[in-house]
C-alpha positions in Angstrom: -23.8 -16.1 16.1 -20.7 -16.8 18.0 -20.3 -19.7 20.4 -19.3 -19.2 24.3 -16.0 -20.1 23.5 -15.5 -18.3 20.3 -16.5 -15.1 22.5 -14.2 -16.0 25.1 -11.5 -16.4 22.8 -12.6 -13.1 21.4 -12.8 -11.0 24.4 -9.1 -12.0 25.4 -8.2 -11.4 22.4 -9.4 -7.4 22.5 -8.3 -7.3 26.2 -4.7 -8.0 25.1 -4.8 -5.4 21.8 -6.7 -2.5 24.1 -3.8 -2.7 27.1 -0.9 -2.9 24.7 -3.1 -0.4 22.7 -3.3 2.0 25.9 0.4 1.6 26.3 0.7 3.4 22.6 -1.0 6.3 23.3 -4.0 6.0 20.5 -5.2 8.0 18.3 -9.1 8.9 17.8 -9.6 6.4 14.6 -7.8 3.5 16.9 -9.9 3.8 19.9 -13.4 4.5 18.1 -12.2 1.0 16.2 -11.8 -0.5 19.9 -15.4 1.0 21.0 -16.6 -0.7 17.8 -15.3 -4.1 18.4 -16.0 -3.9 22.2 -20.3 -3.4 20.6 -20.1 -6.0 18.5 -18.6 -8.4 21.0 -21.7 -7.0 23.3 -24.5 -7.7 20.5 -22.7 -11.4 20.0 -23.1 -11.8 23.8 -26.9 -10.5 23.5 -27.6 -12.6 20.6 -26.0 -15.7 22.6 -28.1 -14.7 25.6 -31.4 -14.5 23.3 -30.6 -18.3 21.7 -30.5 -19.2 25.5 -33.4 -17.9 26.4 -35.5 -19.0 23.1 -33.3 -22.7 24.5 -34.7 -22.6 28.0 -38.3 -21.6 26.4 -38.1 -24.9 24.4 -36.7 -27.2 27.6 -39.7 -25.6 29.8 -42.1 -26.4 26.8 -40.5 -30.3 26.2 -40.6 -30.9 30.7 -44.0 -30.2 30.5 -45.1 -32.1 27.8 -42.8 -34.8 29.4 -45.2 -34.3 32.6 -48.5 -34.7 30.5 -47.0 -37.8 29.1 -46.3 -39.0 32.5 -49.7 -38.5 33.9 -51.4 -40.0 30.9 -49.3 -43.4 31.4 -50.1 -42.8 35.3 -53.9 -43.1 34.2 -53.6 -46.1 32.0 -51.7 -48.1 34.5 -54.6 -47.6 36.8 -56.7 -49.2 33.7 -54.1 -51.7 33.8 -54.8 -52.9 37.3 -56.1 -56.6 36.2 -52.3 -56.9 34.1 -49.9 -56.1 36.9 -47.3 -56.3 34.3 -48.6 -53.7 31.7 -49.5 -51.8 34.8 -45.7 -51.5 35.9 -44.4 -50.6 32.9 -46.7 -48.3 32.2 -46.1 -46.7 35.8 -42.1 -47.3 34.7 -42.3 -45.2 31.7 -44.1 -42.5 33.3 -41.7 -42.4 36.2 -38.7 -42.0 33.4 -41.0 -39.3 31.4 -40.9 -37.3 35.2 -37.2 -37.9 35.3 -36.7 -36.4 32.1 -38.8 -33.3 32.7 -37.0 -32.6 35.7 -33.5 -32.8 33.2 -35.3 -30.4 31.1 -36.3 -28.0 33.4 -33.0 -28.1 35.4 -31.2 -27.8 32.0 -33.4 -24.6 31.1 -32.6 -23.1 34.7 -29.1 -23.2 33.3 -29.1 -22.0 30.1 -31.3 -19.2 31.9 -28.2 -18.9 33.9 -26.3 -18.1 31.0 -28.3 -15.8 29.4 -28.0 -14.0 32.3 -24.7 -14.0 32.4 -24.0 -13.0 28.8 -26.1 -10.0 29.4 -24.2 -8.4 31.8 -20.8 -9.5 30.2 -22.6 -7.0 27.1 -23.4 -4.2 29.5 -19.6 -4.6 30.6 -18.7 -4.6 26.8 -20.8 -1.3 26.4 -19.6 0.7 29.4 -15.7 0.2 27.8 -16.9 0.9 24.3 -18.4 4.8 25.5 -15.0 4.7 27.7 -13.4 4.6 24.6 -15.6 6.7 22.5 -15.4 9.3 25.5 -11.9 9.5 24.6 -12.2 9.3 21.0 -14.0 12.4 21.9 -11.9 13.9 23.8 -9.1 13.6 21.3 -10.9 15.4 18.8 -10.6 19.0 20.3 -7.4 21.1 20.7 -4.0 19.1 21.1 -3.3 19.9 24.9 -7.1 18.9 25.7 -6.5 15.5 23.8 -3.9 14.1 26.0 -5.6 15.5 29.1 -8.7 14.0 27.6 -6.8 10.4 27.1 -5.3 10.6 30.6 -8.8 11.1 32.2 -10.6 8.5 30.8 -7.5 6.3 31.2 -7.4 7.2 34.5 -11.2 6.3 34.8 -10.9 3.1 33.3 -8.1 2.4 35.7 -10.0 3.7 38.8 -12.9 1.5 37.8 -10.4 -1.2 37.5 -9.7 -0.6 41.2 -12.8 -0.1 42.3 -13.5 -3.8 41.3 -10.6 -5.0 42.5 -11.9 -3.8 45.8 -15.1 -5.0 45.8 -14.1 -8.5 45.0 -11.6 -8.4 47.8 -14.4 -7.4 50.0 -17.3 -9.6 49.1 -15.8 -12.5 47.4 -17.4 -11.4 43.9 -15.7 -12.0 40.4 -15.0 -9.5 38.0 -18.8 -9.2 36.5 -20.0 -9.6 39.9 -18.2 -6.5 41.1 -19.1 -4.7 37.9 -22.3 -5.1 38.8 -22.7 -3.9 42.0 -20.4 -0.7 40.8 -23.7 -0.2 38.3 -26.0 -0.3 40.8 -24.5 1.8 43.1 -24.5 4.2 40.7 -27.7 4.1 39.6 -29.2 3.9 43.5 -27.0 7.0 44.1 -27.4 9.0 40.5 -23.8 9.8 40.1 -21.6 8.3 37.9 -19.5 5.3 37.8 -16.4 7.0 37.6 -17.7 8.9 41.0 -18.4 5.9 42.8 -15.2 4.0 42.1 -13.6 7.1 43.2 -15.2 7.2 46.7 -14.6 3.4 46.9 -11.1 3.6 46.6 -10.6 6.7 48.4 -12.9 5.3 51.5 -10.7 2.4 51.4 -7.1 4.3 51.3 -8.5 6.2 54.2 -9.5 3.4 56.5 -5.6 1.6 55.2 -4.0 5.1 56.4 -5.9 5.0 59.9 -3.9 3.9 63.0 -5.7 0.6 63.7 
């Protein structure tokens, strides 16, 4: 399983083969290859995501038996109430057993954080590996429909491109952010992701070409 930074290092590394790629007209083998990486980097980031989760499950275990700990020192400190001394260290150890529950529960919330995070970096991953297998596919019938085929989903990728760009303008979102709410557009409207980045940018050329 990879590390955060091995995927990082991973991801910009396809980003920079799939533009100069795109700039080279591909082939059907060549972009299948690209859907294929773009899964694998998306089953990495779900396997990283699952270690996180499996992570924050252990943290949330460890605070609370940090808690028990805590109360069972609480307890014998009261028994300690003759020994002041034995009573305030006992009372001292709890206190640092409560201290270090709340590190392990703040320390799950952000490897829950991450999880989620890596998850929706996959679904990004996904959505360009069927972008590119759409026009794998495309490339596969008659030669004039392949380069029309390659434009289109080009064109899609770039319209979704633009799409983001908007919404991140607009709401102060970063790139998976914006992704994102593109999906669930989509899905609350039931049309496409390529449809809805299309009304996006067209809504927003409209309002720029309105007298103000």
């Amino acid at each position: 399983m990879s590390s955060w930074g091995e995927l990082a290092a991973a991801e910009e590394e396809l980003r920079q083969r799939e533009h100069a790629a795109h700039e080279a007209d591909l082939g059907p083998e060549e972009l299948r290859a690209l859907a294929a990486e773009h899964d694998r980097l998306a089953a990495d980031r779900d396997a990283l995501a699952d270690s996180d989760d499996d992570s924050a499950g252990r943290r949330d275990a460890r605070g609370l038996q940090r808690d028990v700990q805590g109360s069972r020192r609480d307890r014998v400190a009261r028994e300690y109430d003759a020994d002041l001394d034995a009573a305030a260290v006992a009372r001292f150890v709890a206190g640092t057993d409560r201290d270090l529950a709340a590190g392990d529960r703040a320390d799950a919330g952000d490897d829950r954080r991450h999880s989620r995070d890596a998850r929706l970096r996959a679904a990004h991953d996904r959505q360009r590996a069927a972008d590119d297998r759409e026009a794998a596919a495309a490339q596969a019938t008659a030669a004039t429909e392949e380069s029309a085929g390659l434009r289109e989903a080009m064109a899609t990728r770039l319209l979704i491109g633009q799409a983001e760009g908007l919404l991140m303008a607009r709401h102060k979102l970063d790139e998976d952010a914006a992704f994102a709410l593109l999906v669930k557009l989509s899905q609350q409207t039931h049309l496409k992701l390529r449809i809805v980045a299309e009304r996006i940018v067209r809504d927003h050329t409209s309002a720029v070409g309105r007298p103000g």
